[in-house]
C-alpha positions, -999 to 999 in steps of 0.1 A, spaced: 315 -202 -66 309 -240 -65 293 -245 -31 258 -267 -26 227 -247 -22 206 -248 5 176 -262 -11 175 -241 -48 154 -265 -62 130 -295 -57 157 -314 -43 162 -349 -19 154 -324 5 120 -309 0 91 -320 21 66 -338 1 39 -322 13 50 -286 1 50 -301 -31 20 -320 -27 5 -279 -23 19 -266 -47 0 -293 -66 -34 -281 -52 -27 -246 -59 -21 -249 -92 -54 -275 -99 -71 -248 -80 -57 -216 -92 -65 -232 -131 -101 -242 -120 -112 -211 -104 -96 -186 -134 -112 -213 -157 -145 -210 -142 -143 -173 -133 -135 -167 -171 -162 -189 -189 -187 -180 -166 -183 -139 -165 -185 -146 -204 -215 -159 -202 -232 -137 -181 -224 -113 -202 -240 -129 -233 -273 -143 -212 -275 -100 -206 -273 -95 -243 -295 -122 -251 -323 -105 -231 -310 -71 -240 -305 -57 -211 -270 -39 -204 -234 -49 -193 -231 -51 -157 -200 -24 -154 -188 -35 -122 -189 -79 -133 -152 -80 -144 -139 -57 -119 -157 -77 -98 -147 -110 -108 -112 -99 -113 -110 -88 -74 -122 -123 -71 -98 -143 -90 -72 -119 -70 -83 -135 -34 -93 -167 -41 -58 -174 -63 -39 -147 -45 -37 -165 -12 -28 -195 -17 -1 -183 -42 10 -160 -11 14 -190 12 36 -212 -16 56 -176 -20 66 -176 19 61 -204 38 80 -236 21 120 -238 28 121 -253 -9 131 -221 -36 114 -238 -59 84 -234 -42 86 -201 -28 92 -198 -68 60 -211 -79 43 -197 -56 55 -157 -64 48 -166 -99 12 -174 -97 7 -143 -69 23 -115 -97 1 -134 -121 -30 -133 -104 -23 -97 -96 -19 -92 -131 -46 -104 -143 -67 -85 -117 -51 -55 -128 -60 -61 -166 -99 -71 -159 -107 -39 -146 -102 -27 -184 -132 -47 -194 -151 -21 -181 -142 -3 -217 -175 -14 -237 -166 -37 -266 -177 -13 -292 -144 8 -281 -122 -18 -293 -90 4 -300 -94 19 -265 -95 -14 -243 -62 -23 -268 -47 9 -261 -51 2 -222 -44 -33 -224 -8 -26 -238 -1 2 -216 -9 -13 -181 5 -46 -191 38 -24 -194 28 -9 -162 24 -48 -148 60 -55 -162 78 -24 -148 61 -33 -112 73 -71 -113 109 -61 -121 108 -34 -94 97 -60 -70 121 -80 -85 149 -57 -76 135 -52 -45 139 -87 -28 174 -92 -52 190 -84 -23 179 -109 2 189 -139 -26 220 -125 -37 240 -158 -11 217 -181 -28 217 -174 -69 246 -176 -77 247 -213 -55 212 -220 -73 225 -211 -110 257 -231 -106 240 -262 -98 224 -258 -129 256 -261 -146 256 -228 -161 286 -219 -156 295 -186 -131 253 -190 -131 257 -159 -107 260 -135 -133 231 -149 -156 209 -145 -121 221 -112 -106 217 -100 -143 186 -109 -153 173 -97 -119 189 -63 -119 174 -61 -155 183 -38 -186 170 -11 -209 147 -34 -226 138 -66 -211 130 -81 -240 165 -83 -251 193 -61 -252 196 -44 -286 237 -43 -281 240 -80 -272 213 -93 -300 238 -104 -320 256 -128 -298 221 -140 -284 227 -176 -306 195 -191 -320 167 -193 -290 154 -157 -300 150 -172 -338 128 -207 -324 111 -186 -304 99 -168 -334 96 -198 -352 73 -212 -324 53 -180 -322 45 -182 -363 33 -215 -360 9 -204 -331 -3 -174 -359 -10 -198 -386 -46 -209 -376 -56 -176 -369 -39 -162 -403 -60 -194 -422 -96 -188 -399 -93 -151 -387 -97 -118 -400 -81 -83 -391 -97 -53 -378 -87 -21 -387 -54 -3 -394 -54 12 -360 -70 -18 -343 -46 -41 -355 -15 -20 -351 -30 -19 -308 -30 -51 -307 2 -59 -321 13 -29 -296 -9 -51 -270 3 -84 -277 42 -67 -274 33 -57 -239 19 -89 -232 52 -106 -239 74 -83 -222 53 -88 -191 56 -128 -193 97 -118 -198 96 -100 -170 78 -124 -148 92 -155 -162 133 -144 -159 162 -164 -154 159 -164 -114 125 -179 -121 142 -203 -142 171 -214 -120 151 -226 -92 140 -255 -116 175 -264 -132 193 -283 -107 211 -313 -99 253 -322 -110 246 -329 -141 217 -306 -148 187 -323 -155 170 -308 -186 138 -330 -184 131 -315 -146 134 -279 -158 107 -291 -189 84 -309 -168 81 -288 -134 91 -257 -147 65 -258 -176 41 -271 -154 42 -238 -133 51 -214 -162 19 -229 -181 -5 -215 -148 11 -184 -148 4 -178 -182 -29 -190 -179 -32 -163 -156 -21 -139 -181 -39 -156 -206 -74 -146 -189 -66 -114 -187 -62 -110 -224 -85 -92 -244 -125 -84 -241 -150 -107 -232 -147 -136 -251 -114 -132 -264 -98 -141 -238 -114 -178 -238 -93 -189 -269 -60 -178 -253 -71 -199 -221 -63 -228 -241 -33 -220 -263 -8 -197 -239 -2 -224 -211 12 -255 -234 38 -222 -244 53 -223 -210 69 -264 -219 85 -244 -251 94 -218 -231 113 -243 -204 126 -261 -236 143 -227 -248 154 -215 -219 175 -250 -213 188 -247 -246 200 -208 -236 218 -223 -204 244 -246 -225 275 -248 -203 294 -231 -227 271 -198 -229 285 -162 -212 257 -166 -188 245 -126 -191 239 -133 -226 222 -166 -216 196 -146 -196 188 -118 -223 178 -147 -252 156 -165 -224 142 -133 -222 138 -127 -260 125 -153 -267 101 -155 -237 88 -121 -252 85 -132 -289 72 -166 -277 42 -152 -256 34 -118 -278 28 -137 -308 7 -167 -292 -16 -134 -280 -18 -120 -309 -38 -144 -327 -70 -140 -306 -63 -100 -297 -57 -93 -336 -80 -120 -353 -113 -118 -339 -137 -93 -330 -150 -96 -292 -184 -84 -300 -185 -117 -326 -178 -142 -302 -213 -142 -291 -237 -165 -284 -263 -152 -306 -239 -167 -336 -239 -203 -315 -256 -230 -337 -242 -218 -366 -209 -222 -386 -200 -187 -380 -176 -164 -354 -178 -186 -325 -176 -217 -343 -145 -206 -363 -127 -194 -330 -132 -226 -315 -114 -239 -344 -85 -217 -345 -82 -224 -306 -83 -262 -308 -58 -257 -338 -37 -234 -318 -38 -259 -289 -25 -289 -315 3 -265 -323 10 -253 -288 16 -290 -279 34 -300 -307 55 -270 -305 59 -280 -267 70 -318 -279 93 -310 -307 111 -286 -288 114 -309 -256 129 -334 -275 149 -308 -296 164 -290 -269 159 -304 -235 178 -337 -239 209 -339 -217 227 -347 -247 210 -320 -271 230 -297 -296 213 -265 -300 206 -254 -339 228 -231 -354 219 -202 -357 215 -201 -390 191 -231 -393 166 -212 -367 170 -185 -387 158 -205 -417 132 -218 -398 115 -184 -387 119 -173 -422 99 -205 -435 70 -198 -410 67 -166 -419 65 -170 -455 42 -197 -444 21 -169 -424 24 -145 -453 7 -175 -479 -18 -186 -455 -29 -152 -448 -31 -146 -482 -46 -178 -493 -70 -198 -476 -71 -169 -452 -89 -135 -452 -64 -105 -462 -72 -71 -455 -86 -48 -433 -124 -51 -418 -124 -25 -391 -152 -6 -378 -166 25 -397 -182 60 -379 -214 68 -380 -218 106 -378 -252 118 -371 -259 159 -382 -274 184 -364 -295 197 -391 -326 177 -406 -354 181 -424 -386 199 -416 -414 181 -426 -445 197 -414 -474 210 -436 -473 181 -461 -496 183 -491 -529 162 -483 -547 138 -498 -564 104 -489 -560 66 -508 -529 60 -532 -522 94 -548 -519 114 -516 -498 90 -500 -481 89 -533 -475 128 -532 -469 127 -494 -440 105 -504 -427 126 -531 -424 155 -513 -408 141 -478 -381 123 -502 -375 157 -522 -371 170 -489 -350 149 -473 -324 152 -497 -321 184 -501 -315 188 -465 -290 161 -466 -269 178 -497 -269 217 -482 -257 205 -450 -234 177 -457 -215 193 -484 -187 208 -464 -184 177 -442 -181 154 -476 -154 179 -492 -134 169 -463 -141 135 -458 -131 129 -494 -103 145 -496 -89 126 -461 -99 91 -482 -123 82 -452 -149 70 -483 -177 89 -465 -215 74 -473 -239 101 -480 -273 92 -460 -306 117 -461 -338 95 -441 -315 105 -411 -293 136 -424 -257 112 -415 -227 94 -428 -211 69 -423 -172 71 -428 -138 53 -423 -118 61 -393 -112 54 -356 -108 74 -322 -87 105 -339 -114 109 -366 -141 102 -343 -129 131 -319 -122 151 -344 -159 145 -364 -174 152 -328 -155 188 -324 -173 196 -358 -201 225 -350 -227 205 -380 -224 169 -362 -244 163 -335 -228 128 -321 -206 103 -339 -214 62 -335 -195 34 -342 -213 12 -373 -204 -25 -370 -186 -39 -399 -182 -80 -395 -152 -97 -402 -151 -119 -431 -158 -161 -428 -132 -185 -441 -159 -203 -455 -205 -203 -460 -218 -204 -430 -245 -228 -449 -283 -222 -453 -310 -226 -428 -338 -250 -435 -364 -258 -420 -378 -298 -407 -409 -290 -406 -442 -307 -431 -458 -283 -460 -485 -269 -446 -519 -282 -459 -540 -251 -448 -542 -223 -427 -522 -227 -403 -531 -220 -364 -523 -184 -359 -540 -175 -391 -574 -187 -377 -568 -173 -344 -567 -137 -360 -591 -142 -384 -575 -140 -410 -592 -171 -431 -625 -158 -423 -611 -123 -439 -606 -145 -473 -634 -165 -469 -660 -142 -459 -649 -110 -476 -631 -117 -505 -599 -98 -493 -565 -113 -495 -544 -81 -499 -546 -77 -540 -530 -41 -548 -505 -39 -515 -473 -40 -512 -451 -53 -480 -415 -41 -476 -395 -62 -458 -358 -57 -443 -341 -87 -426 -316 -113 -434 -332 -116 -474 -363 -134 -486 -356 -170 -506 -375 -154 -539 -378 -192 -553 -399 -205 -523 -429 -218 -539 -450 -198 -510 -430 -159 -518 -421 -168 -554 -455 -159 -569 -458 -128 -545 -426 -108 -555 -430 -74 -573 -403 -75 -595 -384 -48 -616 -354 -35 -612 -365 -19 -578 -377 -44 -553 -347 -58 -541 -313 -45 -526 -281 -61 -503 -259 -35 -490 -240 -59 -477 -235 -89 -502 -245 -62 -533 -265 -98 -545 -288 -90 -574 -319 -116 -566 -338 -121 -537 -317 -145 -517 -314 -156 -476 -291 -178 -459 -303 -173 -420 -341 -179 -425 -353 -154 -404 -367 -128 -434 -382 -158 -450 -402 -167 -418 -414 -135 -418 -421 -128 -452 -438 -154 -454 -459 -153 -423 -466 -117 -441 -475 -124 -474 -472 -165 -479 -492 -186 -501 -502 -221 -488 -517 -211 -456 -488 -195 -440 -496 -158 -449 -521 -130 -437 -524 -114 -470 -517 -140 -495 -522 -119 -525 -502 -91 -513 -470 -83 -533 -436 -82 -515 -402 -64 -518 -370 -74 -502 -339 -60 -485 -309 -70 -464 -303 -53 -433 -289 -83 -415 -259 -102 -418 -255 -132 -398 -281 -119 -373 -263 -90 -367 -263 -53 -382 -255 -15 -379 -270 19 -378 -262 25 -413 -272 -6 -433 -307 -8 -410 -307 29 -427 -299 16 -460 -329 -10 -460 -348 21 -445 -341 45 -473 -348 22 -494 -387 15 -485 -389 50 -488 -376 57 -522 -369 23 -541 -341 26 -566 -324 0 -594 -296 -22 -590 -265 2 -587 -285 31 -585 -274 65 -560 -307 66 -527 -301 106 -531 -309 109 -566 -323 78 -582 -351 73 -554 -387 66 -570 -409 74 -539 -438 63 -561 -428 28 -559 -425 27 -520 -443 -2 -503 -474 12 -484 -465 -16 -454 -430 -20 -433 -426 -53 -419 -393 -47 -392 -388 -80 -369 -351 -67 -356 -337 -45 -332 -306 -22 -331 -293 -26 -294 -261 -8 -285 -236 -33 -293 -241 -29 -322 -239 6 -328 -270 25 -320 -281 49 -295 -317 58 -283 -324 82 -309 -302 74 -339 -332 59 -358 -358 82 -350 -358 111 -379 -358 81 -401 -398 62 -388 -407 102 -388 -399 104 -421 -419 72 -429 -452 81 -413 -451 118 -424 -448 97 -461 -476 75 -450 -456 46 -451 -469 23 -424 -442 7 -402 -443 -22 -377 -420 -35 -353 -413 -62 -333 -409 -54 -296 -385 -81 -287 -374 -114 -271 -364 -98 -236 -393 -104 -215 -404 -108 -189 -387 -80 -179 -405 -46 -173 -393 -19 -196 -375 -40 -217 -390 -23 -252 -358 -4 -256 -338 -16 -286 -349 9 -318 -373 12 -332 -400 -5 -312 -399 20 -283 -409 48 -314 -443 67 -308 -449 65 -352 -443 26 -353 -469 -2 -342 -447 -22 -317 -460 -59 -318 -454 -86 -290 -465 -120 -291 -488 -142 -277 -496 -180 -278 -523 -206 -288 -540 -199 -257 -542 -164 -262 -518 -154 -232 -482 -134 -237 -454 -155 -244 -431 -147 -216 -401 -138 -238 -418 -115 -254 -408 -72 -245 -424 -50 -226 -431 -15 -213 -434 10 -199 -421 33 -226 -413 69 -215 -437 86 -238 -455 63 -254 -477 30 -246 -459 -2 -256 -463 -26 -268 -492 -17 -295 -505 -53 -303 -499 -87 -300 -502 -111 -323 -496 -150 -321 -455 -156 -321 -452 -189 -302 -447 -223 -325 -456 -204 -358 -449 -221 -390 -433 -206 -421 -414 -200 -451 -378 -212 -443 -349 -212 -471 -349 -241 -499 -388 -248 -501 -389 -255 -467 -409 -248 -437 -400 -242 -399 -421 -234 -368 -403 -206 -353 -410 -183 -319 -407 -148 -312 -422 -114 -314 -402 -115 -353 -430 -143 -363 -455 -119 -342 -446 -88 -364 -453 -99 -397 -489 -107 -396 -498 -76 -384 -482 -63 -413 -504 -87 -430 -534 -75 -415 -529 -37 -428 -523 -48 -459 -556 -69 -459 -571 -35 -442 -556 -13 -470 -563 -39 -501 -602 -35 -485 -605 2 -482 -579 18 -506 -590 55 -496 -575 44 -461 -540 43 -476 -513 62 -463 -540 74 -433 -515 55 -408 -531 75 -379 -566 60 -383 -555 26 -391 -534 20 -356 -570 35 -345 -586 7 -360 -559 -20 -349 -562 -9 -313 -598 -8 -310 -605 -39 -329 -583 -62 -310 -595 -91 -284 -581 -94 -248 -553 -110 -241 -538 -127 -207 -507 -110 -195 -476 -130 -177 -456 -119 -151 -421 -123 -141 -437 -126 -103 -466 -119 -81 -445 -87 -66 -459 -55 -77 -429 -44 -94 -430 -68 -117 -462 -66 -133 -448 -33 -153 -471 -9 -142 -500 -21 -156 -513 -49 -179 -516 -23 -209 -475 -23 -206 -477 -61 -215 -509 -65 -233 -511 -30 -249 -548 -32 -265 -548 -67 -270 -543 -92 -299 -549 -80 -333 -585 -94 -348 -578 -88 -385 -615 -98 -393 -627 -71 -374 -602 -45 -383 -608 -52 -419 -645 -46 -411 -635 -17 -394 -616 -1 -423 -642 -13 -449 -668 11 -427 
């Protein structure tokens, strides 16, 4: 046929002011997913700043949203305007709002279960493709007068064929396996295209797991079969018109609306946070995509054959743009908690504005390439060249600059079976605890190697590299979903958790340091407690006691810790960096060592000795290395040495310092840590805690191991004596929390480099009450390892406080003051009184 349409496309014909809508709806459909996106992202990272939990129903929530507010206007463009090209648009942006609403409600999938929410995510994004080509075929019917018109004023040929194909559809809509071979070169720059979109995340990004990365390869597949779908030839035609066709329209108009349909699919790709680098490189895909597809419609080209490249490379174009943040990144990274650093977040935004550079120039090149009325499309062998260069090119950066390998998430596996440790020997001051220690370690282990042994032989011989753990009777073990299921049918494991492992940085994150002046004597908090007056007027500065701290390191060469470390082959262990001196690049274990133990006026108990180990890595950890640092304290061992049988419980520090938190995200459960501050306090190993940044909130001491009976839980307070309103609080089911307070607003400290920083939170409270037991302890040796009687002391010894409320209603004031105050601020001139009694 060689009639006129109707109106196929934006023709002389079409009223300016459907166009003119159109217009709106598409500033308005890429506002309101824009917004909708960023904004549920954050929410969810203000909730995990104040560690509370997901909201489970936000993203369905916000997905239903996006659906109306995007959905209806889409509906109107889809039915109301004569022009096709309109009614185009507008169906276009309705299956893609629909589609993204469909693929929100998998958020609901907590981000620890990666491989779960990828699994789902390819598998209804199928779905999603297999409804749009059913609806497809559906209203075929009604425009089978009008394609063929539409497609031959493209100047495709018998553009009939091309249409009515693509619309009736074939075995696989991402290209027919029997007609591959005479599909010319678009497939090839598609995948050329796609490469080049890889290579920032390749040179910034890291992969997860085998089985993580093969779902989201699986994932990013379905992704780009769904943009085929919804993106076909009919789609197409309805923006190639005019006698000759007009290449340049079809670029401009029809990558224009391709761009917001993909943004739509964009936002609905990949967990909470993922998602926001795709919302900037998948829409500059849909110019390339125009580009290609007026390169497949060549006058020349058996139209059939036409449509399945434009679908080819539609699929390989858009699956491998999504792969790069689905494969790269790791959700639970892309965090807010990592914002001010040069870490996660910073090096997705880089990848993304990379990604966006490429996007458009990709968009460009191709334009100018392909879309030019007088354009000859590449060979076929010269796309093939070029896919093959970008791939080598993926394959170097990857190994290069980039991050090869695998960094996936390991299991957890907690046993059913641990130790008993009632009727220890007795004994008061060093010895006893010394003995006490001996025999909970001895223990422990032996616990640990009866009950595990079966479990290991297996492990081992599956090449899971199982982790043998004995302070909670556990391991920790390669593996995803299969393993974790079949771990959890086991009848000696009692529950299996998912241990965070982070994903490698292309380069240092860089030092903290502190701006702060050298102190020039005790420094504010350390005359409100007392603790100056303790020196002064006693003589006690904590000679004889040792602190243990686990956190993000200790700088060992500050001139206020250098003095104060123990030393030997014992006092110091990384299991994550496996670094052999007493190092810290966040800051945070330095502040509180040295609020602890610092010389210069920053320390409780300046004479006090200190040992050191990493349980953090770029502020974030997992059950098993917060075990590691644990096992540690308990039974120090030398560099390279085995926990199970190298331990040297004799050397354990008799104080804990612990200013962290494991919250669900990443990793641990209520309980998970509890065997372990048994262990320690039936060793007579005292241990505090901080009780968290998360006030105001009631019942917000929930994050282990603060909410533990057998730890002191510390919040914080400020100059004036009243409770700094970020700091947790209870009630605690079972026990009264928090314990103490002590000052954690504006202190100064220790910081990386010889430097010095003033620092809040109940982390900078934490530490000085450490301090104070060891000035308690260094006073009153025979009360070591008595950890019952010295809380006693702490509690009864401390000064009021002046609780803050969230509000004047009832039900925020926790319950009552104790849940905010607990017994007060710590005095540690009257405690150490107390102890010397």
């Amino acid at each position: 046929m060689q009639g006129h349409p109707t109106q196929p496309g934006f023709s002389d014909r079409t009223s300016p002011w459907s166009v003119v809508a159109a217009v709106l709806v598409g500033c308005w459909t890429v506002a309101v997913t824009a917004a909708t996106q960023t904004g549920g992202w954050v929410t969810d990272q203000v909730l995990l700043g104040f560690g509370l939990d997901r909201v489970g129903w936000l993203w369905p929530v916000l997905g239903l949203t996006t659906v109306v507010l995007v959905g209806t206007p889409a509906l109107l463009l889809a039915v109301l305007p004569r022009s096709a090209a309109i009614r185009a648009t507008g169906r276009a942006w309705l299956i893609g709002g629909l589609a993204l609403g469909v693929l929100t409600l998998l958020r609901v999938v907590p981000p620890v279960h990666h491989e779960a929410y990828l699994a789902g995510l390819a598998g209804v994004a199928l779905l999603s493709a297999l409804a749009t080509r059913w609806s497809a075929r559906r209203s075929s019917g009604s425009n089978v007068a009008t394609a063929p018109d539409a497609a031959s004023s493209a100047g495709v040929g018998t553009g009939g064929a091309a249409v009515n194909a693509d619309a009736a559809g074939s075995p696989n809509p991402v290209g027919d396996v029997r007609g591959s071979h005479r599909s010319g070169p678009v497939p090839l720059l598609a995948i050329a295209a796609g490469l080049a979109l890889l290579l920032p995340w390749a040179w910034l990004g890291a992969l997860g797991g085998l089985l993580e990365t093969a779902l989201a390869l699986l994932a990013a597949a379905a992704l780009g079969v769904l943009a085929a779908t919804l993106l076909d030839a009919t789609f197409w035609s309805r923006f190639a018109v005019g006698r000759p066709p007009r290449p340049a329209r079809l670029v401009l108009l029809g990558g224009l609306v391709a761009g917001v349909a993909l943004l739509l699919l964009a936002a609905g790709t990949g967990q909470s946070g993922a998602q926001l680098p795709a919302l900037l490189t998948l829409p500059p895909v849909g110019f390339a995509l125009a580009a290609l597809w007026a390169a497949a419609w060549r006058p020349t080209t058996d139209p059939a054959v036409a449509a399945r490249a434009g679908r080819t490379a539609t699929g390989w174009l858009v699956g491998l743009a999504a792969l790069g943040p689905l494969a790269f990144t790791d959700p639970e990274e892309i965090t807010l908690l990592l914002i001010g650093t040069r870490d996660i977040p910073f090096w997705v935004a880089v990848a993304a504005g990379a990604g966006l550079a490429v996007a458009v120039l990709v968009a460009i090149g191709y334009a100018v390439l392909l879309a030019r009325p007088t354009a000859r499309t590449p060979s076929r062998r010269s796309a093939a060249v070029a896919a093959v260069v970008l791939l080598v090119a993926f394959g170097v950066v990857d190994l290069g600059p980039g991050q090869p390998g695998l960094y996936g998430e390991r299991l957890f596996v907690v046993l059913r079976a641990q130790a008993d440790l009632s009727e220890l020997p007795a004994g008061a001051g060093r010895a006893g605890r010394d003995a006490r220690a001996t025999e909970v370690y001895r223990r422990l282990v032996t616990t640990a190697e009866q009950s595990q042994a079966d479990l290991l032989r297996g492990l081992r011989r599956l090449r899971l590299d199982p982790v043998s753990y004995y302070l909670v009777n556990a391991v920790e073990v390669d593996g995803g979903p299969a393993v974790r299921a079949w771990l959890a049918r086991r009848p000696e494991v009692a529950r299996v958790l998912v241990s965070q492992r982070l994903r490698p940085l292309p380069a240092p994150a860089g030092q903290s340091r502190g701006t702060a002046p050298r102190p020039t004597g005790p420094e504010w908090n350390i005359r409100q407690i007392g603790a100056d007056r303790v020196w002064s007027q006693l003589g006690v500065t904590g000679t004889g006691i040792v602190v243990g701290s686990s956190d993000s390191g200790v700088d060992g060469a500050h001139p206020a810790l250098r003095a104060g470390f123990r030393g030997g082959d014992d006092s110091w262990y990384d299991p994550w960096d496996d670094t052999r001196r007493p190092t810290d690049q966040g800051g945070h274990g330095t502040h509180t060592v040295g609020s602890a133990v610092g010389r210069d006026g920053i320390g409780v108990a300046p004479d006090a000795q200190w040992v050191g180990c990493v349980n953090l890595d770029r502020n974030l950890g997992s059950p098993a290395h917060y075990l590691d640092c644990l096992q540690f304290m308990l039974a120090p061992f030398p560099s390279g040495g085995d926990p199970l049988t190298d331990g040297r419980p004799e050397r354990a520090p008799q104080v804990l310092t612990n200013s962290w938190g494991c919250p669900p995200i990443e990793g641990c459960d209520q309980r998970v840590l509890r065997p372990a501050t048994a262990a320690l306090d039936a060793a007579g190993i005292f241990v505090v805690a901080a009780a968290g940044n998360t006030g105001p909130w009631c019942a917000s001491i929930d994050d282990p191991p603060a909410p533990y009976a057998d730890v002191l839980t510390v919040g914080a307070v400020d100059a004036q004596r009243r409770v700094a309103e970020f700091s947790s609080r209870g009630p605690v089911p079972g026990a009264s929390k928090p314990d103490v307070l002590a000052p954690g607003v504006g202190v100064v400290s220790a910081m990386p480099g010889g430097t010095y920083a003033a620092l809040d939170g109940t982390s900078m409270a934490t530490p000085q009450v450490a301090g104070v037991v060891a000035l308690m302890w260094s006073a009153n040796p025979a009360l070591v390892g008595d950890v019952a009687r010295t809380r006693q002391i702490l509690r009864d010894t401390a000064t009021a406080a002046t609780p803050t409320y969230r509000s004047d209603k009832p039900s925020d004031t926790c319950g009552a003051p104790s849940n905010v105050t607990g017994a007060g601020e710590v005095d540690a001139y009257a405690a150490v009184r107390a102890a010397q009694q």
